[in-house]
N, C-alpha and C positions, 0 to 999 in steps of 0.2 A: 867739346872744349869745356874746361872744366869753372868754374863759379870763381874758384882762386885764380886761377892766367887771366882770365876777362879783367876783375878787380884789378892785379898787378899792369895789364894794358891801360884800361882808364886811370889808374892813376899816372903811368909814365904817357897816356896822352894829355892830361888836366899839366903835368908839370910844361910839355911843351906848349900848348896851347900857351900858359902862362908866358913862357920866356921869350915867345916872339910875339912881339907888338905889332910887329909890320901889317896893315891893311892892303898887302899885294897877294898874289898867289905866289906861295912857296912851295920849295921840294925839302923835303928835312934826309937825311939819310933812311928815314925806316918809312916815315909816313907822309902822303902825296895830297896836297888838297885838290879835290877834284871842284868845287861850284863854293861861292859865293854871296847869298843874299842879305839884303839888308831894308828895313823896315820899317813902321812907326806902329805900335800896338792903338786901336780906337779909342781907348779909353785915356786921354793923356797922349802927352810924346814923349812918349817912354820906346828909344829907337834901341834895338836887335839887331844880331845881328848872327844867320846860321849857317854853319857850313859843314859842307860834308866830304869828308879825304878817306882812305884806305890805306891800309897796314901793306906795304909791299912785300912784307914776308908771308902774311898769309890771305891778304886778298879782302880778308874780313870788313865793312864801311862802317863807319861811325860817325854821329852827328853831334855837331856841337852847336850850341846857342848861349850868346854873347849881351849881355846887356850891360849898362851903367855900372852897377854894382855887382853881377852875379853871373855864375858859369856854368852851364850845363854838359854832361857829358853822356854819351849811351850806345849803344850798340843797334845797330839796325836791324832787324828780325825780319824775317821772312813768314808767310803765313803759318808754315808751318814749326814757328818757333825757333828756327835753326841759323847762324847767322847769313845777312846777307853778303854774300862775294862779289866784288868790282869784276865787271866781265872783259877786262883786256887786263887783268892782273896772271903777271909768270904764273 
């Protein structure tokens, strides 16, 4: 998979992550949230919050982490570098 589709995925996941607020598990059309956690970092209460869904078209997992101000997005990797696959993905 190439540098530019990943890029173009995380941003069209950063855009949905944005436009659903909802704190339940959702199904979107493309992408499924499979687990999520929520937390308090030690230092402060500075509460997180992570969660991890899969691309239905291609299986691919991605973690997102959610705090106050900030959003993180990434792709899950496998030791061997290559992405990791949802194993009851088509």
């Amino acid at each position: 998979m190439s540098k530019k589709i990943i890029c173009v995925l995380l941003v069209l996941l950063m855009a949905l992550m944005l436009a659903s607020c909802k704190e339940q598990h959702q199904h979107s059309a493309r992408f499924v949230l499979v687990s999520v956690e929520e937390g308090a970092r030690r230092v402060g209460l500075n509460y997180y919050k992570e969660s991890i869904f899969y691309d239905r078209e291609t299986g691919v997992m991605y973690l997102g982490v959610r705090s106050a101000n900030q959003l993180a997005l990434t792709v899950l990797l496998n030791a061997d570098g290559t992405p990791m696959l949802y194993q009851d993905a088509p």
